[in-house]
C-alpha positions in Angstrom: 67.1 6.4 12.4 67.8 6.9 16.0 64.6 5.5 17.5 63.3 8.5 18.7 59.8 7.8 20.9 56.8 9.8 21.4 58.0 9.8 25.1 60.8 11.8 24.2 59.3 14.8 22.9 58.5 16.2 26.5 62.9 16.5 26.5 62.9 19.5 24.6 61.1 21.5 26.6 63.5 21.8 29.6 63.9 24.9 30.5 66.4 26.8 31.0 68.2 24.7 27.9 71.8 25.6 26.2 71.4 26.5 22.0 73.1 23.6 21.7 71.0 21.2 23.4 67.7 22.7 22.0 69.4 22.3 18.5 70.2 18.8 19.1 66.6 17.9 20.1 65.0 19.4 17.8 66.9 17.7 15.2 66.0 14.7 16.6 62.4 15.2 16.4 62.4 17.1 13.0 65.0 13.8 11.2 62.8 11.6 13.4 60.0 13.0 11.1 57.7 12.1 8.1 56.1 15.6 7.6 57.0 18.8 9.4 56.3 22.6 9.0 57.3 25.5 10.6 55.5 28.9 11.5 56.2 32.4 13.0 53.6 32.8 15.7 55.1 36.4 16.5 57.9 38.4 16.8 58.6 41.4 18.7 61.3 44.1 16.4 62.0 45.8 19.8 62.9 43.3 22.0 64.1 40.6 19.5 61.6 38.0 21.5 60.0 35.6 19.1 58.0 32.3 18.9 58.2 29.8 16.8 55.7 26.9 16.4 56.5 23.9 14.9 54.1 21.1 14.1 54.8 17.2 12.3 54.4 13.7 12.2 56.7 11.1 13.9 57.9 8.4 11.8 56.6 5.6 14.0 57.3 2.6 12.0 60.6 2.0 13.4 58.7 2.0 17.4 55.4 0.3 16.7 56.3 -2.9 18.3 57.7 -0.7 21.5 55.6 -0.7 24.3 55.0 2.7 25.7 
């Protein structure tokens, strides 16, 4: 793996943020983890606006000797 840290999690939520670079960090959190599941909190069919919430567990064995 990467080595994706716990302190990297607060990276994907800059905002304002291209597709692309959401994409990217989010696959590095969700290959980064050891369970994960998604969820449709809502959706709005007039405006297209939704919000998705997505909840896991970091693999931490490859950082538990890194000091935070």
């Amino acid at each position: 793996m990467s080595g994706f840290r716990p302190e990297d999690l607060n990276s994907i939520e800059r905002a304002p943020t291209s597709p692309a670079a959401l994409t990217h960090g989010l696959w590095e959190v969700l290959s980064n983890s050891i369970v994960t599941k998604a969820k449709v909190d809502s959706y709005n069919w007039e405006t297209g606006e939704y919000r998705v919430v997505l909840q896991g567990t970091l693999d931490l064995e490859g950082t538990k000797f890194e000091s935070p």
